[in-house]
N, C-alpha and C positions, 0 to 999 in steps of 0.2 A: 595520500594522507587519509587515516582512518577519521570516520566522522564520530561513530558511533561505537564505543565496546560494550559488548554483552560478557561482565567475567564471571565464569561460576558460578552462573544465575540459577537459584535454587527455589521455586514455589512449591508451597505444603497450603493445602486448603485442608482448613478442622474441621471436624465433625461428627457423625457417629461413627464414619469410618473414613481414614487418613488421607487425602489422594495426594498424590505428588504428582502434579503438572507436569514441571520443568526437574531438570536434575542435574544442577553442574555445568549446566551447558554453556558454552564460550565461544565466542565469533565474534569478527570487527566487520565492519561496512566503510569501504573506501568513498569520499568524498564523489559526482558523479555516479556512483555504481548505480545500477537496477540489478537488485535483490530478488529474487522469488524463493518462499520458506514453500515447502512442499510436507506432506507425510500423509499418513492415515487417518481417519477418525479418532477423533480420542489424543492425538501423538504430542500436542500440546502447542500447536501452531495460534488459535485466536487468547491464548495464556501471553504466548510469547510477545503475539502484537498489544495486548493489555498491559504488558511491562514496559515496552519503549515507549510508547502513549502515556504512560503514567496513569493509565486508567487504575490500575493495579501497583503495590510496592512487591520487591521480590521477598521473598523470606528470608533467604540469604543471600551474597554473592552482591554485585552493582554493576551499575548500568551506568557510563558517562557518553554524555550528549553534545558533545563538540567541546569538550571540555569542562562541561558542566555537571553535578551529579543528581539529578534531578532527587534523590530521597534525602538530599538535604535541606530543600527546601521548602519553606510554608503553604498552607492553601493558596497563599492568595497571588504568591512570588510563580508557584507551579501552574495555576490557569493563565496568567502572565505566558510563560512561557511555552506552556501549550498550546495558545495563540498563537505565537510571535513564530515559533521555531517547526512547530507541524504544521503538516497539511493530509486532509483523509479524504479519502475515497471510499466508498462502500458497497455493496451489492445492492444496496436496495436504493441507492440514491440521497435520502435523506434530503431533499428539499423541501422547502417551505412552501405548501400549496397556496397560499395566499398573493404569496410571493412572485412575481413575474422572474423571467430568466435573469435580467440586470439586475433584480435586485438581489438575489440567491448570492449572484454572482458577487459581487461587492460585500455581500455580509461582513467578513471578517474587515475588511478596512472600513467601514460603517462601528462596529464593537470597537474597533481601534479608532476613533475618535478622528481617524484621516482626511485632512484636506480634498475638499470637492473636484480639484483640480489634478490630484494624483491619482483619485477614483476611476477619473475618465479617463484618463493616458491608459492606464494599467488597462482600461475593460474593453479601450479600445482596441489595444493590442491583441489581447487574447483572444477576443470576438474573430479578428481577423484571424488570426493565426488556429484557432481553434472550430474553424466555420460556424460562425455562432451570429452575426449580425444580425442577420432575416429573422431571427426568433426571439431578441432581445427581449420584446412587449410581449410574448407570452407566457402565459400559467404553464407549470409543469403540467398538468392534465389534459393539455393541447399540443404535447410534444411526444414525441417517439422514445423508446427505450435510449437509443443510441444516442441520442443527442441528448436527453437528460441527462445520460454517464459526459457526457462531453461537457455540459453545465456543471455539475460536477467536477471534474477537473478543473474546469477555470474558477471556481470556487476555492479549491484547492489550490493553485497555486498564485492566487492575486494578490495575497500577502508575501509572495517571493519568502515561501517556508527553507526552514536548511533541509529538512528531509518531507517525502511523503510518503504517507503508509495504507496502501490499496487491502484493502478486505474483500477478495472475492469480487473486483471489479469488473468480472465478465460472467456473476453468473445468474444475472437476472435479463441476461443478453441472445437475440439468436447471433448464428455463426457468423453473419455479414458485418454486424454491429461488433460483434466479439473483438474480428478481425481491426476494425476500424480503431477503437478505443486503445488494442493492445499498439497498432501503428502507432496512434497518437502520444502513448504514453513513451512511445521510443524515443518517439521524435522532440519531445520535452526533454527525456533524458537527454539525448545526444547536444540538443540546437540549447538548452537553457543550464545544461550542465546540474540538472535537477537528478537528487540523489534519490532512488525509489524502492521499497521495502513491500513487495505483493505477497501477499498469502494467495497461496490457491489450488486447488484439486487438477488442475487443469494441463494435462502435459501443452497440449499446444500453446496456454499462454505465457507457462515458463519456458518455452522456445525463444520467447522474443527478449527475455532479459540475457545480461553478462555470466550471470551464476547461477547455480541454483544448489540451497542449501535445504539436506535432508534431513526431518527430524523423525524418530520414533519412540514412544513412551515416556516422552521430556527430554531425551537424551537428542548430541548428535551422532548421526548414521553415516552421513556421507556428502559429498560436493561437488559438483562440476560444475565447468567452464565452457563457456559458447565457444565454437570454432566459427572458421569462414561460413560454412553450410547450416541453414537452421536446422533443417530435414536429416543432417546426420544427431546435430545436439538433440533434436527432438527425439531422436531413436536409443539416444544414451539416457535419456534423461526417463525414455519405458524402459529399459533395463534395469536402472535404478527400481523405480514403481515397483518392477518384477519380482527383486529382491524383499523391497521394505514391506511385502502381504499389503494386506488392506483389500481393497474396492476395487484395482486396478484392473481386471479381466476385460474391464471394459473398454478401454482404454485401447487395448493390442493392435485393434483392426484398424484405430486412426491413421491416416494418412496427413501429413498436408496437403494443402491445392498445391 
């Protein structure tokens, strides 16, 4: 069952001179899937995750979100639903230094007005499930890369979102943590049936999703499918790279462990 369609999504930013982000571009996202949008610089990937996020409206074309069409509805109906229905991940983390790990984590059911009692169930869950207990009571500033992206997520999904949308979630990471986070986010998808939308430059980290959709200059290029082997999709998914130019030279000599 599709959760999300992107039809004929068309962005034009005005100005002195015209750009066009996006261009017609169309794709559905199946309920459960892990997504990775791949391309170049420029190709129109942090546009794309700006329109399902409704950070952005498209210029032309629409966007439905489980049924919903989110450029029908008002500011106040769309922050509503932006809460309620996403969940984000970032590269850079986006916590609240003030903020202990618990409390980061809870945020959105804290905005959401939620019983104290569904706070704890939910954080205790995820604490476990997420290795996250031993660090409840501290500051992001007293934590590791790794595990703040892992605060992070349990941020991300404590309000039980329909979808989540990762920006780059491995690339303020080294490889160990990299590795960890992309585990993690598998394991959500698979164990919680959570649907996931990453952007990312990264062949290795779009190794570990179902699909991987290619865009270039707003447009789409191309898509594949994981097989049994990540080391083979990994190796289709540089071929692709090979194809779409860009940055990718760098890329060739990767191995997985």
């Amino acid at each position: 069952m599709s959760i999300l369609h992107i039809n004929e999504v068309t962005k034009v930013y005005e100005g002195k001179v015209t750009k066009r982000a996006l261009n017609q571009l169309s794709f559905e996202v199946e309920k459960g899937e892990f997504v990775a949008i791949m391309g170049p610089s420029g190709s129109g990937k942090t546009t794309l995750l700006n329109m399902i996020s409704m950070v952005d409206m498209p210029t032309s074309g629409e966007i439905i979100f489980d049924g919903t069409k989110p450029q029908t509805l008002n500011s106040e109906q769309l922050a509503y639903f932006r809460r309620r229905q996403l969940g984000f991940v970032f590269q850079d983390f986006n916590l609240l230094p003030m903020l202990s790990v618990e409390e980061n984590i809870i945020l959105p059911l804290t905005l959401d007005e939620q019983p104290i009692s569904v706070m704890e169930e939910r954080l205790k869950s995820l604490s476990r499930k997420l290795d996250l207990t031993a660090i409840l009571q501290k500051r992001p500033n007293e934590i590791s890369g790794g595990q703040a992206q892992r605060t992070a997520i349990a941020r991300a999904l404590i309000h039980e979102p329909t979808i989540i949308l990762a920006d780059e979630p491995t690339g303020n990471l080294d490889s160990n943590a990299s590795r960890e986070v992309l585990q993690l986010l598998g394991k959500v998808n698979k164990e919680n049936g959570a649907t996931i939308v990453m952007v990312t430059h990264d062949p290795i980290a779009a190794s570990f999703c179902d699909r991987v959709l290619f865009i270039k200059d707003g447009e789409f290029f191309n898509e594949i499918y994981q097989d049994d082997r990540q080391q083979t999709f990994f190796q289709r998914i540089l071929n692709v790279l090979s194809l779409l130019g860009g940055h990718v030279g760098d890329f060739s000599s990767i191995r997985l462990p």
